[in-house]
mmCIF entry with sequence, helices, sheets and N, C-alpha, C, O atoms, coordinates in Angstrom:
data_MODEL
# 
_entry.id   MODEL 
# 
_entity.id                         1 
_entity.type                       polymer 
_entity.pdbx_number_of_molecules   1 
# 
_entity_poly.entity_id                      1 
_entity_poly.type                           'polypeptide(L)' 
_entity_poly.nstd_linkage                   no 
_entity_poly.nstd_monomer                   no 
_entity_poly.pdbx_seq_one_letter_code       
;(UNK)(UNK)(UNK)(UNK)(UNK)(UNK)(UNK)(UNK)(UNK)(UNK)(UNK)(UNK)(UNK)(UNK)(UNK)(UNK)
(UNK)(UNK)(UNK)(UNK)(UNK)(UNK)(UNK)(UNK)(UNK)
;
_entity_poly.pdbx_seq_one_letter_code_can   XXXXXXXXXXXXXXXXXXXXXXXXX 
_entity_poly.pdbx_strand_id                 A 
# 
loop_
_entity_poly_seq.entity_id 
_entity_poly_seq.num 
_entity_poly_seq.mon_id 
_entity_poly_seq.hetero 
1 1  UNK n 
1 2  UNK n 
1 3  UNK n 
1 4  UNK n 
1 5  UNK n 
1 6  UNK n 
1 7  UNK n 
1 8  UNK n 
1 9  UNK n 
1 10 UNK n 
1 11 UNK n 
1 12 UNK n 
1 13 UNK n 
1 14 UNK n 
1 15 UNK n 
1 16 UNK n 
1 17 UNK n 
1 18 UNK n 
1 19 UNK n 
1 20 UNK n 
1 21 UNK n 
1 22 UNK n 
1 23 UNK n 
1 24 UNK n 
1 25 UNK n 
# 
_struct_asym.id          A 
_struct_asym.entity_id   1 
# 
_struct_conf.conf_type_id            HELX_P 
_struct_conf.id                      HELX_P1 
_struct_conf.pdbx_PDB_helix_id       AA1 
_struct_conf.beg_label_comp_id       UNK 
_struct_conf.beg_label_asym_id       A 
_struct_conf.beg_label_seq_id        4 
_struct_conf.pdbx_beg_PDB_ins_code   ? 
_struct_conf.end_label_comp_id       UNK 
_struct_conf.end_label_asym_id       A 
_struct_conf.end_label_seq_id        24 
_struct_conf.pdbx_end_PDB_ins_code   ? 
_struct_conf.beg_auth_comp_id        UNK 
_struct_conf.beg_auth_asym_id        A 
_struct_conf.beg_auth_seq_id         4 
_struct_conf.end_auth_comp_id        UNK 
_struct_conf.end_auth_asym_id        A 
_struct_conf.end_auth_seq_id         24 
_struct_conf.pdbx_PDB_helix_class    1 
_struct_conf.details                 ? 
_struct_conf.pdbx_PDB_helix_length   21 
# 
_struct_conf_type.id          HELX_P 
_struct_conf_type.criteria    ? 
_struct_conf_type.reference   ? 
# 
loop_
_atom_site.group_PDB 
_atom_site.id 
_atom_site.type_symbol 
_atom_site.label_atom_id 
_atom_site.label_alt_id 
_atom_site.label_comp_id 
_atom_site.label_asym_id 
_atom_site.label_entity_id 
_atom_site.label_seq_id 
_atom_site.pdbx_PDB_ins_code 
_atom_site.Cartn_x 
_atom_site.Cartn_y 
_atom_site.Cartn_z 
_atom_site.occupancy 
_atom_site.B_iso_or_equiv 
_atom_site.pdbx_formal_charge 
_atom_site.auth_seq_id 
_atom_site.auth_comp_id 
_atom_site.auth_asym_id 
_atom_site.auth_atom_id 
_atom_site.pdbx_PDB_model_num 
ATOM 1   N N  . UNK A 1 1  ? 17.257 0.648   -3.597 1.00 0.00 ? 1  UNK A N  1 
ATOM 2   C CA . UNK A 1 1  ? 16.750 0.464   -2.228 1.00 0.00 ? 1  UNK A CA 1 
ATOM 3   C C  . UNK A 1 1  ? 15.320 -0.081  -2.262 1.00 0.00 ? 1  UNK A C  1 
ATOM 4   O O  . UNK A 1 1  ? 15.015 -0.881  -1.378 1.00 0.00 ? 1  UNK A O  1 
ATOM 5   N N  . UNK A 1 2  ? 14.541 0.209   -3.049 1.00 0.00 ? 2  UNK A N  1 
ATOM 6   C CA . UNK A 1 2  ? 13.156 0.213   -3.392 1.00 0.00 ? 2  UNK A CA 1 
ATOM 7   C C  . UNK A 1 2  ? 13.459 -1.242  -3.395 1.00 0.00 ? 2  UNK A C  1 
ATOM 8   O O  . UNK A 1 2  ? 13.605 -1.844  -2.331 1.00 0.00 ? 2  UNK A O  1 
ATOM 9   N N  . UNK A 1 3  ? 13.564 -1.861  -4.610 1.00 0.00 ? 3  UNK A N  1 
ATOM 10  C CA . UNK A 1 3  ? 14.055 -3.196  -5.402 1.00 0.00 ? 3  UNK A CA 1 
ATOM 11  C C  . UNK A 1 3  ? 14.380 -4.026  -3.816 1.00 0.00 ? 3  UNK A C  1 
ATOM 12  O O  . UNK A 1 3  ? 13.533 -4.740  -3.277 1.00 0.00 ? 3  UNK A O  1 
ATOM 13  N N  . UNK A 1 4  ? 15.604 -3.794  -3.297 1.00 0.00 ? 4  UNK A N  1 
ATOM 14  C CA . UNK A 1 4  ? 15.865 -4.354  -2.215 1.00 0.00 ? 4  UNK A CA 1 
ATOM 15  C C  . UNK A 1 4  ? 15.007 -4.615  -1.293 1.00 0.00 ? 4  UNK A C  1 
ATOM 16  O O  . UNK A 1 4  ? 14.840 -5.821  -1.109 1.00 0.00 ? 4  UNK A O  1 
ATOM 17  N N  . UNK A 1 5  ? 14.177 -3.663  -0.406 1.00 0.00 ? 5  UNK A N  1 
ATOM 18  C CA . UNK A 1 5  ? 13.068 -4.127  0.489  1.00 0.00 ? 5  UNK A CA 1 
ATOM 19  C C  . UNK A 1 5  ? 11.832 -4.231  -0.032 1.00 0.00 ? 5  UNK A C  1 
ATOM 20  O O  . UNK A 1 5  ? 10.828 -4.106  0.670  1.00 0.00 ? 5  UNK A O  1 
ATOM 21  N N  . UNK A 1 6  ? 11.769 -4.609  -2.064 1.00 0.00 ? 6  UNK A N  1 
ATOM 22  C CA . UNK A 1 6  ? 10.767 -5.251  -2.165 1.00 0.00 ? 6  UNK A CA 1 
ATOM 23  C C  . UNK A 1 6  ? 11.003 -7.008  -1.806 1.00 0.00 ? 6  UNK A C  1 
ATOM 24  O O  . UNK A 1 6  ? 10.123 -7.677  -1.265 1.00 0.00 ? 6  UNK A O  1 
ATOM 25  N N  . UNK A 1 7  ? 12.464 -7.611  -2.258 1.00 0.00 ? 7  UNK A N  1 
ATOM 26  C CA . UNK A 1 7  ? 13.025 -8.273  -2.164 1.00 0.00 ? 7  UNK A CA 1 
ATOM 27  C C  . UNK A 1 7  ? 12.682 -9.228  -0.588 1.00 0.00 ? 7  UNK A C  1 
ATOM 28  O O  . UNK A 1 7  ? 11.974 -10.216 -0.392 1.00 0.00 ? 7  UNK A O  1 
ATOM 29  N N  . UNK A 1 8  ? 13.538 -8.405  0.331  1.00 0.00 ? 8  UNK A N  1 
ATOM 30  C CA . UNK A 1 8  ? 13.183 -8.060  1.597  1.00 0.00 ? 8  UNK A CA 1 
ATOM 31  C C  . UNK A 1 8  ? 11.648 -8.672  2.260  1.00 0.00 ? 8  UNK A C  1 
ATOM 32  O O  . UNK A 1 8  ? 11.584 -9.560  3.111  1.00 0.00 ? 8  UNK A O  1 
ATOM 33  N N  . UNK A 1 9  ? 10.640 -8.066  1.735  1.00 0.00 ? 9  UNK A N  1 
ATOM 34  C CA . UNK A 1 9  ? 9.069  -7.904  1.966  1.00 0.00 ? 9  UNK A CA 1 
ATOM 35  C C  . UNK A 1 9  ? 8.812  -10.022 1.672  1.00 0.00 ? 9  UNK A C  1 
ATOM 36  O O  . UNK A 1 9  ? 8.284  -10.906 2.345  1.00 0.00 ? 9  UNK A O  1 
ATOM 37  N N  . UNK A 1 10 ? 9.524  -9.986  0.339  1.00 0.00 ? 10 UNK A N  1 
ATOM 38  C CA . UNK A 1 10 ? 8.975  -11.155 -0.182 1.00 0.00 ? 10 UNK A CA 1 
ATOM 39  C C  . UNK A 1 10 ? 9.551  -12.332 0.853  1.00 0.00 ? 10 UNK A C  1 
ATOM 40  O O  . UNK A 1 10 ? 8.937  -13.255 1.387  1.00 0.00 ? 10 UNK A O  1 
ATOM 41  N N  . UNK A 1 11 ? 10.844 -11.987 0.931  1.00 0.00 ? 11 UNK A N  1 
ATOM 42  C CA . UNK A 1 11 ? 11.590 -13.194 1.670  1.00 0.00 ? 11 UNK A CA 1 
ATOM 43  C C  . UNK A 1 11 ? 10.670 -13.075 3.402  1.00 0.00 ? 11 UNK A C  1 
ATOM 44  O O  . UNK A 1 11 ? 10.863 -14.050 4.128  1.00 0.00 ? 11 UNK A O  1 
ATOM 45  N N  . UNK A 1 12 ? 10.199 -12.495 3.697  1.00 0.00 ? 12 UNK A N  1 
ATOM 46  C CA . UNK A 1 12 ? 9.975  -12.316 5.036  1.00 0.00 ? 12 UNK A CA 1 
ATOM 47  C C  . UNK A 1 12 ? 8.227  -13.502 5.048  1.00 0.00 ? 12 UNK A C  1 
ATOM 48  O O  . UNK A 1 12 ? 7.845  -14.367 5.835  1.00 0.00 ? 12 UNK A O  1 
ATOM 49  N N  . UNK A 1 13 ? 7.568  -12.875 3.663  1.00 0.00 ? 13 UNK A N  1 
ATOM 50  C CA . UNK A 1 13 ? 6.135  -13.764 3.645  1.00 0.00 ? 13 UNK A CA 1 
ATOM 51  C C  . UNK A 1 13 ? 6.345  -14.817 3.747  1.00 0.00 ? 13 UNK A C  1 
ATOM 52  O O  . UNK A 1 13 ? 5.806  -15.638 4.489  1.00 0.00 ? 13 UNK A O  1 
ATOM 53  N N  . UNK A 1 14 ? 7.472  -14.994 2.734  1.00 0.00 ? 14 UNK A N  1 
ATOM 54  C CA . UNK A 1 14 ? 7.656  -16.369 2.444  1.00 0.00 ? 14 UNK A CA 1 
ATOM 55  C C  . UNK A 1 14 ? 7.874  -17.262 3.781  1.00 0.00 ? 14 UNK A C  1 
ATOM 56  O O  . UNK A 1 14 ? 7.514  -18.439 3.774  1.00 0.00 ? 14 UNK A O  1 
ATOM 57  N N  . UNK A 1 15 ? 8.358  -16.789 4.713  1.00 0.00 ? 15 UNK A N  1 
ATOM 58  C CA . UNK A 1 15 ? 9.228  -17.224 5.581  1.00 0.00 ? 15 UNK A CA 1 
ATOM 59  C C  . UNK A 1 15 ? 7.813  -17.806 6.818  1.00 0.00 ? 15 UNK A C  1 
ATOM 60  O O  . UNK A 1 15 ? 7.600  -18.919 7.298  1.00 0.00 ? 15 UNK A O  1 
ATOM 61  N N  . UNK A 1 16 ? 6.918  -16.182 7.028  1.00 0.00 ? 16 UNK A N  1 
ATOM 62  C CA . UNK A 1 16 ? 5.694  -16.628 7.410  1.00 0.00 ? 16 UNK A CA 1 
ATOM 63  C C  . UNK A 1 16 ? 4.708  -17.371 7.084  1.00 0.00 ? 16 UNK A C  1 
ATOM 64  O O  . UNK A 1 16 ? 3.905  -17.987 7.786  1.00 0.00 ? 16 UNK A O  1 
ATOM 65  N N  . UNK A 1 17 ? 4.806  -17.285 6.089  1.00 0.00 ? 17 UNK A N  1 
ATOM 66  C CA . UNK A 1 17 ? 3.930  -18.588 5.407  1.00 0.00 ? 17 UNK A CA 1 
ATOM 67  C C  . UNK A 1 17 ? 4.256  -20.016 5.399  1.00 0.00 ? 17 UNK A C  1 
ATOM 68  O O  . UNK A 1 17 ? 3.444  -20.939 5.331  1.00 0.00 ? 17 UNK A O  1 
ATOM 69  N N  . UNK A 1 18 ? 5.854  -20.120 5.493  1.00 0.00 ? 18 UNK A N  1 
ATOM 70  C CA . UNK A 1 18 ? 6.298  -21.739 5.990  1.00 0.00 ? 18 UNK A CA 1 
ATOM 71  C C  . UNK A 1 18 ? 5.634  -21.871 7.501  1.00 0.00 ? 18 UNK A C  1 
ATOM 72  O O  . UNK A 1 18 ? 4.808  -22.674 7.934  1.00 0.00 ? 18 UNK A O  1 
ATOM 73  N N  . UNK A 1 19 ? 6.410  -20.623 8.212  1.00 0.00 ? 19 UNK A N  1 
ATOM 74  C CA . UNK A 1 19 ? 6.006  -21.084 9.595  1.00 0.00 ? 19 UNK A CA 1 
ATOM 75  C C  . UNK A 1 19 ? 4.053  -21.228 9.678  1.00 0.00 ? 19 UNK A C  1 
ATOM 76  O O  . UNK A 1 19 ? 3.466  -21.831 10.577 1.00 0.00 ? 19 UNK A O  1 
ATOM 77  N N  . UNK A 1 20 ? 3.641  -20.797 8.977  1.00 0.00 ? 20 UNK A N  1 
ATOM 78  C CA . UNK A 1 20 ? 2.183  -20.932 9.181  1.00 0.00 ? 20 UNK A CA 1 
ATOM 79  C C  . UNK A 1 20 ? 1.605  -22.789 8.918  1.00 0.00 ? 20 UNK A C  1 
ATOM 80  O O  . UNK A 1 20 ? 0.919  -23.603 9.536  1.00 0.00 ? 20 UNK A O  1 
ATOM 81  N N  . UNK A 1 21 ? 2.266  -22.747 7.824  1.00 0.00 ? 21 UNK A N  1 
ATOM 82  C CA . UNK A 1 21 ? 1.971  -24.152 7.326  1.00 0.00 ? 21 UNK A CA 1 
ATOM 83  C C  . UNK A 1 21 ? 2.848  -25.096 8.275  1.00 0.00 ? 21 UNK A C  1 
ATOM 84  O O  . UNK A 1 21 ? 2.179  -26.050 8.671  1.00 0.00 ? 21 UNK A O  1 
ATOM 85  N N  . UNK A 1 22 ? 4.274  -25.089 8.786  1.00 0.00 ? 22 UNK A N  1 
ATOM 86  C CA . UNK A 1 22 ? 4.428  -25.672 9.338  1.00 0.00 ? 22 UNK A CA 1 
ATOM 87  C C  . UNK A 1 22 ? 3.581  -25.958 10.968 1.00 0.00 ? 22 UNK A C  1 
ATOM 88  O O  . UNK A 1 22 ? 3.595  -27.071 11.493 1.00 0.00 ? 22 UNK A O  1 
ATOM 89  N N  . UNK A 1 23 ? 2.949  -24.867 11.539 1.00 0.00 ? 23 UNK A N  1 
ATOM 90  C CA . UNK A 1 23 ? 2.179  -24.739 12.623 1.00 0.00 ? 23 UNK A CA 1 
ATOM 91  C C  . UNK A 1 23 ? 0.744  -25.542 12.441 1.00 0.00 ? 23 UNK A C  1 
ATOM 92  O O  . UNK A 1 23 ? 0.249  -26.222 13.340 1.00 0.00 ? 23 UNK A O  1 
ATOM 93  N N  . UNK A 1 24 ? 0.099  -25.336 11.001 1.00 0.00 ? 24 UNK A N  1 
ATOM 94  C CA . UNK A 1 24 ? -0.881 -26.287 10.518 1.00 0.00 ? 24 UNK A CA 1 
ATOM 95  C C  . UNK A 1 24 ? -0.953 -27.499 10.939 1.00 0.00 ? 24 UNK A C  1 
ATOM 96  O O  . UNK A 1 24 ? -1.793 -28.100 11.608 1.00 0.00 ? 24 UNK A O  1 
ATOM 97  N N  . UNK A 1 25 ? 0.346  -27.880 10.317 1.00 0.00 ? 25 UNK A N  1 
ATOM 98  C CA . UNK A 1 25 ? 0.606  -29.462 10.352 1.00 0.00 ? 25 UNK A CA 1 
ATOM 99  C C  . UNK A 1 25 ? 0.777  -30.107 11.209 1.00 0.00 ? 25 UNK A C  1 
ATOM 100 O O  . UNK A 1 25 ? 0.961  -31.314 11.047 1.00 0.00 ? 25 UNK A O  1 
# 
């Protein structure tokens, strides 16, 4: 479970961080 919503945590930054950069641009 741990493993999983570290998983989880990562896919979500990642996700904010496109939309950030895409909002940049």
């Amino acid at each position: 479970l741990s493993m999983f919503a570290e998983v989880l945590y990562e896919m979500l930054q990642y996700q904010m961080g496109c939309q950030i950069l895409a909002y940049l641009q």
